[in-house]
Structure formats: structure tokens, C-alpha cells
VOBA-1610 file (N, C-alpha, C; in pm, whole numbers, padded with zeros to 5 digits, always signed):
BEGIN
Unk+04195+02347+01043Unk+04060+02316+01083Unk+03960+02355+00975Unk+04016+02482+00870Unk+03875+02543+00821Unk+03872+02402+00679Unk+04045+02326+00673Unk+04028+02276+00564Unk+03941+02180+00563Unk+03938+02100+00663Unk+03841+01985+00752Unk+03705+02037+00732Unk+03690+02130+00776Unk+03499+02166+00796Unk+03502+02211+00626Unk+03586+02263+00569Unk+03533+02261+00397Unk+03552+02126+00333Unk+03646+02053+00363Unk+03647+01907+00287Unk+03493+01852+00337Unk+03467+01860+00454Unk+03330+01764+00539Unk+03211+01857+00408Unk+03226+01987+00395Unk+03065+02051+00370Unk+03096+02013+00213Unk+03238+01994+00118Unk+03222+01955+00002Unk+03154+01809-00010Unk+03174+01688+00097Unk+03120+01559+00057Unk+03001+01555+00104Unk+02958+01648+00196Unk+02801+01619+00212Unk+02757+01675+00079Unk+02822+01773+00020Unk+02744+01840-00077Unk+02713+01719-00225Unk+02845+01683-00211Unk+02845+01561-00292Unk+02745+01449-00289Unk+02759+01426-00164Unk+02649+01283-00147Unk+02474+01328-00188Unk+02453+01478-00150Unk+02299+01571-00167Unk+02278+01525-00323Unk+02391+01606-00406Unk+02393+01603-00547Unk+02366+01383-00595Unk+02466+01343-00592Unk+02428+01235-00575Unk+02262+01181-00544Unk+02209+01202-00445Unk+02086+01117-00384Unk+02014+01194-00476Unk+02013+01334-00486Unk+01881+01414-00613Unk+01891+01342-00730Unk+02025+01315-00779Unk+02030+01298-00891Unk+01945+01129-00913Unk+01964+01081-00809Unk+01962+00977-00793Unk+01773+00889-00801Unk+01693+01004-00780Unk+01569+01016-00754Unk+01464+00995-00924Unk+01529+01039-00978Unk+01442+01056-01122Unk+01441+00870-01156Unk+01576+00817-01203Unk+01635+00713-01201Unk+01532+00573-01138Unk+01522+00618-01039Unk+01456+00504-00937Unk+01307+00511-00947Unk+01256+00650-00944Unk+01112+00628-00969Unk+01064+00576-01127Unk+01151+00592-01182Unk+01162+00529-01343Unk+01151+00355-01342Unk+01201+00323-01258Unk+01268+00155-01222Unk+01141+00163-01135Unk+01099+00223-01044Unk+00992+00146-00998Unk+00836+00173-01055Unk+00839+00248-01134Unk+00715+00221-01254Unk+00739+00124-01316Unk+00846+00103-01392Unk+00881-00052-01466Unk+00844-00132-01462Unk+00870-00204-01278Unk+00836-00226-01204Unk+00703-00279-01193Unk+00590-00133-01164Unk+00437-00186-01121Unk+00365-00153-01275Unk+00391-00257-01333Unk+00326-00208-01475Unk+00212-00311-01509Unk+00182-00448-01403Unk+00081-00520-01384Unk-00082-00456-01374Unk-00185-00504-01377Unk-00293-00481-01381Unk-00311-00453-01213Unk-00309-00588-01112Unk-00312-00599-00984Unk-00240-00474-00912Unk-00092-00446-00975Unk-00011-00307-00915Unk-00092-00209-00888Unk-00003-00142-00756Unk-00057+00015-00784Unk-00044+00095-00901Unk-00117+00196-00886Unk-00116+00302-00979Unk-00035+00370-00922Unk+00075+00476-01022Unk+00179+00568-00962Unk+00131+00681-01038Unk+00034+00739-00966Unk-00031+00887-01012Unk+00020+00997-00964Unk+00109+00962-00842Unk+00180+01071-00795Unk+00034+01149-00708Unk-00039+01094-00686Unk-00108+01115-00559Unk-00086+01055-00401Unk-00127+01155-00335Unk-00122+01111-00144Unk-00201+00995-00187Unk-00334+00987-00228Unk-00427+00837-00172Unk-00317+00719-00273Unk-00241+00737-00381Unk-00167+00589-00408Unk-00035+00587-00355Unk+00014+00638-00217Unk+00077+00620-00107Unk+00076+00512-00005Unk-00110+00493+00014Unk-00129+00360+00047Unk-00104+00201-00015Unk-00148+00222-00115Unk-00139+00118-00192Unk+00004+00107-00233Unk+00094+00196-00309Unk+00263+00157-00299Unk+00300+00083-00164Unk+00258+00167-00050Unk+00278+00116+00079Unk+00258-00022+00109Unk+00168-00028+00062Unk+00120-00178+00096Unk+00147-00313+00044Unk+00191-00267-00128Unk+00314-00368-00242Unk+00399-00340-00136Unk+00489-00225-00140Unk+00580-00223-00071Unk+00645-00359+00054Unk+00513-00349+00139Unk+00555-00421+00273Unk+00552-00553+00235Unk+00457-00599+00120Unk+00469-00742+00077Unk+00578-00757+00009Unk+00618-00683-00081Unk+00744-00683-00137Unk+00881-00698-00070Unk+00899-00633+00035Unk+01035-00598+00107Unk+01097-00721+00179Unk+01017-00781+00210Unk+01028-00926+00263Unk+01086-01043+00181Unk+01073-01035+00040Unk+01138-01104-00036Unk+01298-01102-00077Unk+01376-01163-00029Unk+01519-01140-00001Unk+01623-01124-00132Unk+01577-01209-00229Unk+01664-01219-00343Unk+01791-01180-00349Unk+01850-01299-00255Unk+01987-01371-00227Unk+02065-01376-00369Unk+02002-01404-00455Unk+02132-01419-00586Unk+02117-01303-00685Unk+02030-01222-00668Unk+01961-01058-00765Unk+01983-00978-00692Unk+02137-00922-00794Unk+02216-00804-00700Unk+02169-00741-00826Unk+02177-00586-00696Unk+02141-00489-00778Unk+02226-00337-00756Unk+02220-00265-00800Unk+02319-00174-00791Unk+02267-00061-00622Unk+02369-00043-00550Unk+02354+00031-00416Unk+02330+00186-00447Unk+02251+00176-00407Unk+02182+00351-00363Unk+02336+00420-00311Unk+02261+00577-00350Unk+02368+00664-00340Unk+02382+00670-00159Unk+02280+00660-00093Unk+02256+00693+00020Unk+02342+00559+00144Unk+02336+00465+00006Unk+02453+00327+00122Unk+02578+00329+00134Unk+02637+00307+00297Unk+02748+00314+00292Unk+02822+00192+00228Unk+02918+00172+00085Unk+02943+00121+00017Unk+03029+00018+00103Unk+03128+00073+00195Unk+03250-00033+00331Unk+03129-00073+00389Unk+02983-00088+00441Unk+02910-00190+00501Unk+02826-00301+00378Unk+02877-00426+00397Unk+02818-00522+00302Unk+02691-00544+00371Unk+02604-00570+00221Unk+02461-00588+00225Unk+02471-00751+00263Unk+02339-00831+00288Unk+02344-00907+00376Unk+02350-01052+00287Unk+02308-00985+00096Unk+02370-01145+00085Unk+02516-01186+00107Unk+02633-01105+00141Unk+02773-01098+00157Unk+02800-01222+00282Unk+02689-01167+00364Unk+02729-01325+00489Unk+02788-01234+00598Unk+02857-01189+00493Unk+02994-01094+00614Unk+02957-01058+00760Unk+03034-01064+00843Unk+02983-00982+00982Unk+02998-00821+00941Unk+02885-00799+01027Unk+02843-00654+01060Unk+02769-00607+00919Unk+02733-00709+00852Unk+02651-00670+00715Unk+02515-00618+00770Unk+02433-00534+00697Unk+02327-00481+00702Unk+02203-00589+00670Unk+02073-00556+00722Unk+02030-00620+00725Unk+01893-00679+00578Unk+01941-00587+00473Unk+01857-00621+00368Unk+01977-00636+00227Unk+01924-00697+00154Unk+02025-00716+00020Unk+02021-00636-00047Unk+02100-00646-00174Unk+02094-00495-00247Unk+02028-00499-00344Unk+01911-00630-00336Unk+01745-00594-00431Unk+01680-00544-00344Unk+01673-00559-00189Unk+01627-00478-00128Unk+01595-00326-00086Unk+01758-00331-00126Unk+01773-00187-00111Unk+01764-00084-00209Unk+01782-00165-00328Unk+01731-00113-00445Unk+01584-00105-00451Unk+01473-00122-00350Unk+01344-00100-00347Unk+01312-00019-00260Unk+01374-00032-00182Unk+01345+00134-00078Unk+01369+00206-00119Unk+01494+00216-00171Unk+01517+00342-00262Unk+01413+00391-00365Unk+01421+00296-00449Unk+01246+00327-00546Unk+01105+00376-00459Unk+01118+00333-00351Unk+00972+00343-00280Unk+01025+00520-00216Unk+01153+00527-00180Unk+01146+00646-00118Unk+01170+00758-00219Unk+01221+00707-00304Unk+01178+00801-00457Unk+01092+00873-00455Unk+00978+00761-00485Unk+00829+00785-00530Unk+00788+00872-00425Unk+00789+00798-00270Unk+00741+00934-00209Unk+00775+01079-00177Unk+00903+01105-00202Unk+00943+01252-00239Unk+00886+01290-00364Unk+00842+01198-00453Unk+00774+01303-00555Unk+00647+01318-00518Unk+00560+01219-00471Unk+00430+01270-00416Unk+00455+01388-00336Unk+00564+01390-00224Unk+00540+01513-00131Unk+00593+01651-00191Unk+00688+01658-00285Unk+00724+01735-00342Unk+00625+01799-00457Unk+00556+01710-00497Unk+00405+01796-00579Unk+00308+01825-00511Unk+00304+01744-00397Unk+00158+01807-00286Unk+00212+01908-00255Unk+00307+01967-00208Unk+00353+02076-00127Unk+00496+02128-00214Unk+00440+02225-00299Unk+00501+02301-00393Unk+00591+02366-00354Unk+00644+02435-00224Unk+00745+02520-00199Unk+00820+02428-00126Unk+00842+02278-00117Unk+00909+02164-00041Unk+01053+02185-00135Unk+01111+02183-00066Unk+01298+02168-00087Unk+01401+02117-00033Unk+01433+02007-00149Unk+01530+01941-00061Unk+01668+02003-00022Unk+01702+01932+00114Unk+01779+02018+00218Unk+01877+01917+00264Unk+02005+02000+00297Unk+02140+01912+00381Unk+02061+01949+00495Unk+02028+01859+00578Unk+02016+01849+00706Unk+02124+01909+00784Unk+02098+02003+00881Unk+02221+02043+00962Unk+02134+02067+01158Unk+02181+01983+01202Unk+02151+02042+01342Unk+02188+02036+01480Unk+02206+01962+01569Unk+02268+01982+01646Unk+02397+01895+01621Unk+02517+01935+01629Unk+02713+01892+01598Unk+02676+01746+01645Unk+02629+01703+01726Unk+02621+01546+01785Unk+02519+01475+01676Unk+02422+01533+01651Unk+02299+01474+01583Unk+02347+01386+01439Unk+02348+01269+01473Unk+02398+01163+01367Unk+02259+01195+01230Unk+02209+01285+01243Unk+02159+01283+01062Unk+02200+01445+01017Unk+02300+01477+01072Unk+02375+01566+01004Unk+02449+01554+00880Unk+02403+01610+00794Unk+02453+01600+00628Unk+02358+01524+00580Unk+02245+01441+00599Unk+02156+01385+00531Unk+02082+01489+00437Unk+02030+01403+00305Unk+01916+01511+00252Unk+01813+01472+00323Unk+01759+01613+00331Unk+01565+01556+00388Unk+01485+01686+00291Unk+01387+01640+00316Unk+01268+01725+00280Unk+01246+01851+00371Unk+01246+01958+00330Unk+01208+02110+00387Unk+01062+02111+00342Unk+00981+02093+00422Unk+00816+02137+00391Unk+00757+02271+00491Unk+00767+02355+00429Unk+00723+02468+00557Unk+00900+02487+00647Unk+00859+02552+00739Unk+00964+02611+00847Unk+00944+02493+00961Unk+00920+02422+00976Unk+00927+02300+01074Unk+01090+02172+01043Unk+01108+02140+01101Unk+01254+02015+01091Unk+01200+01939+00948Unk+01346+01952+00868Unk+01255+01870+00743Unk+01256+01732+00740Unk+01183+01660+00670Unk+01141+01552+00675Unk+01227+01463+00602Unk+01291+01345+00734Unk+01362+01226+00648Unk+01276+01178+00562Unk+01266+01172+00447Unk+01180+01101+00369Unk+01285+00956+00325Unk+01412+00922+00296Unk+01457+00796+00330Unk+01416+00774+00460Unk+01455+00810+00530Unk+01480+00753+00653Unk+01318+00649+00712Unk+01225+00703+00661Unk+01099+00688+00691Unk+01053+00502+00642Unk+01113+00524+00497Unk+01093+00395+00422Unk+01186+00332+00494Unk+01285+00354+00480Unk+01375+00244+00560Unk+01339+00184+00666Unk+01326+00269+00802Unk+01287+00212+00881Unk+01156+00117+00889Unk+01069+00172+00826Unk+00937+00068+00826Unk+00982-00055+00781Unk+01052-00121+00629Unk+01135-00171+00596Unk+01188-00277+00704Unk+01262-00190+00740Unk+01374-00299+00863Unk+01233-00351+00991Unk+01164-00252+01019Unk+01063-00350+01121Unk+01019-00481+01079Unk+00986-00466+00913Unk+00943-00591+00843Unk+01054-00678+00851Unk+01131-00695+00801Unk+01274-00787+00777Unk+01271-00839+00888Unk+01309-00720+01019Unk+01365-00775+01150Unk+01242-00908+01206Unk+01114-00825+01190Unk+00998-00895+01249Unk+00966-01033+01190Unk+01024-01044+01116Unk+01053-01191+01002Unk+00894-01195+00952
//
């Protein structure tokens, strides 16, 4: 049993290392990215949160069916993205997902410079609770903050909502 609960706490540890590492990378690609006049500015301020936000939602909607792009550390690699066709595929492609990821980048670095003692954290909490082993954001002593989880979902309301 103890080998099980140490194999489980080595691959969450793995996947943590992974997604950090994974963060510099993407906010790099999504400056690239907004390097237009019209773009936001990426000042790494709360007020250009809105405005990413708001490329963002116009952006996410654009499917780019034949512009594959490489899968986030955070996707499960056995579920195909949705240009695949496949059943039980997910519901955005992997230019898509390669933009949430950039968008949820960016906002861990905004929140991680607004709030200086923020640390990212293996999520651990109740044995049933399906975001066990996720990274999230530790801000203060309160439940830390999915910061994927946040983009994503807004994300999928758009897609789903056509």
C-alpha cells in the first residue's frame, strides 16, 4: 500500500514540476502572440486582466481544425482533442488549448506578483475530491486558487455556448 500512495505522491509531484515548468514557456508564446498595436498590453498588471480577458473570449472561439499545437502539461494525453473526431474527445483543439494555457500562464503571473507570498501548491483535500494533486495557487491561508481551472472553464462556456 505505502508503495501505491508513494508511486501516486511521486506523479503528482511530477505533473506540479511539469505545469511550473511549463508556465515561463507559455507566457513567452503568448506575448509573441499580442505584439499588435490593437492587442493587449501584458504589463503584468490586475487592470490588463481585463483586456487579455476579453482577446481571450474572442479568441477561444476560433477552432483551428488543421493548427496543431503542442498539449499542455496539464492534458490528459489518452483523451483526444477535438480535431481527432474521436468519441469522447474533449471539447477544444490543441490551438485551443494551447491558449488557455497561455492565458492561464499569464494570470498566475499577474497573481503571483500582486500577492508576493502566493505559492504554488499540490492541491490535497478531501480523498474523494477529484482536484486532488492539481497545482493551484496558495494566496493567504484560504483553499488555493485553481488558477487553470478558472480559464478553462470560462473557455468551455464559450465553445459550448457556440
Amino acid at each position: 500500500m505505502w508503495d501505491t500512495m508513494s508511486a501516486g505522491r511521486e506523479k503528482r509531484e511530477e505533473l506540479h514540476e511539469l505545469y511550473l515548468r511549463g508556465l515561463k514557456p507559455a507566457q513567452v508564446h503568448l506575448r509573441s502572440r499580442l505584439n499588435g498595436p490593437s492587442d493587449p498590453q501584458l504589463d503584468g498588471s490586475v487592470e490588463s486582466l481585463d483586456a487579455v480577458n476579453e482577446w481571450f473570449l474572442a479568441h477561444i472561439k476560433e477552432r483551428h481544425e488543421t493548427q496543431r499545437a503542442e498539449l499542455p502539461s496539464w492534458w490528459d494525453p489518452s483523451r483526444p482533442t477535438s480535431e481527432r473526431g474521436a468519441p469522447g474527445s474533449g471539447p477544444f483543439t490543441s490551438a485551443q488549448l494551447a491558449l488557455i494555457d497561455e492565458v492561464q500562464a499569464y494570470f498566475g503571473e499577474v497573481l503571483t506578483a500582486t500577492f508576493p507570498n502566493a505559492e504554488w501548491v499540490i492541491y490535497k483535500g478531501h480523498k474523494n475530491d477529484f482536484r486532488n494533486g492539481l497545482t493551484m495557487l496558495q494566496i493567504g491561508k484560504g483553499r488555493p486558487f485553481p488558477v487553470r481551472d478558472v480559464v478553462y472553464k470560462e473557455a468551455l462556456g464559450v465553445v459550448l455556448s457556440g
